[in-house]
N, C-alpha and C positions, 0 to 999 in steps of 0.2 A: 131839066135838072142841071144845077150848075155845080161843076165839078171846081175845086180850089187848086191854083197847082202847088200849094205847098202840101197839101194834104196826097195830092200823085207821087211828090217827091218822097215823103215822109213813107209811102207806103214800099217803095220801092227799096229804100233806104234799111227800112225795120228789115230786111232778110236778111242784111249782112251786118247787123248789129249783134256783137258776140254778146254770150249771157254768162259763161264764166271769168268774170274780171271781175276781183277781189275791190272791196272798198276802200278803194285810195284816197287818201289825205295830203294835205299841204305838211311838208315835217318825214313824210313815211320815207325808210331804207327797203326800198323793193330790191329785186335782181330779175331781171326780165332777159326771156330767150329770145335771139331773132334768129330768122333764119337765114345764114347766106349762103349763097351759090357759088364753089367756087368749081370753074370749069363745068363738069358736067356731075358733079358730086354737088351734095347739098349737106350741110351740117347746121349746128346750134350752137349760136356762139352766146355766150351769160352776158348779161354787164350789172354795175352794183352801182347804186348810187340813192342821192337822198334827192325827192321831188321837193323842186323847187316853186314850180308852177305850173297851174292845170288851164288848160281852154275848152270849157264845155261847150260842144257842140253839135251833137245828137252823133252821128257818125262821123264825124272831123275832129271830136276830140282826143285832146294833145297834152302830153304832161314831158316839161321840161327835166332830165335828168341831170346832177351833178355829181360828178367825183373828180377827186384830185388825183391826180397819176401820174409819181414821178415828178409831185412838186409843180405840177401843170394844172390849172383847173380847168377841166374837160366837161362841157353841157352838152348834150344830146337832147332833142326832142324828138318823142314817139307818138306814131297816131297808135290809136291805141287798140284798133278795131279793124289795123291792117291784118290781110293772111299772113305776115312773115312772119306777126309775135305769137309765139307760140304758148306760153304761160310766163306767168307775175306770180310773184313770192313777195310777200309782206315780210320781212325780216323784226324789223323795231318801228316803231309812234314814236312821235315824237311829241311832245306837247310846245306846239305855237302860237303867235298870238298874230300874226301877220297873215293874208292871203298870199302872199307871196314872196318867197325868200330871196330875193335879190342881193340882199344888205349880205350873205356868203361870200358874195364874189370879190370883196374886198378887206375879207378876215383870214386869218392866217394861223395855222397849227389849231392850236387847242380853241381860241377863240371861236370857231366854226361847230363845235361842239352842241348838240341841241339836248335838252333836257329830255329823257326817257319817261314815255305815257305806256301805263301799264295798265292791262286790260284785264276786265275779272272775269 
């Protein structure tokens, strides 16, 4: 019997693949909780932003987050399957025509503005 190791990998992997993570899009305003440690206390800290880009990758999957703060524009990527994220909040769709929103990072105010997808 010959065993595959992607198929070892893949089984080892499926145990820590979470099942409550909301169907995220390219466009979507999520708010996602992490967990940080600070000292020996442990809290949940929010962050908001609009996904710019996703990296499917069975458990390595990673979506790029962006908000501007402070006239800063501030990207974060999240795996998304780590233990710290604690829940994902779908806020607003947006409706896009791109895989990936890059072309943000060099729009300013209102320009950055994405057309609202409204769901029935």
């Amino acid at each position: 019997m010959i065993i595959n190791k992607t198929d070892i990998i893949k089984n080892i992997e499926n145990k820590y693949l979470k099942t409550d993570i909301p169907e995220l899009e390219i466009g979507d305003t999520i708010q996602i909780g992490v967990l940080i440690q600070e000292g020996n206390k442990e809290r949940i800290q929010f962050s908001e932003g609009v996904i710019i880009a996703i990296h499917k990758s069975n458990l390595n999957t990673t979506i790029t987050l962006r908000r501007v703060f402070q006239g800063i524009g501030v990207e974060k990527v999240y795996l998304i399957h780590s233990p710290r994220i604690t829940n994902m909040r779908i806020l607003r769709k947006s409706k896009v025509r791109r895989a990936k929103l890059y072309y943000l990072r060099y729009k300013i105010g209102k320009a950055t503005r994405l057309k609202q997808r409204f769901i029935k």
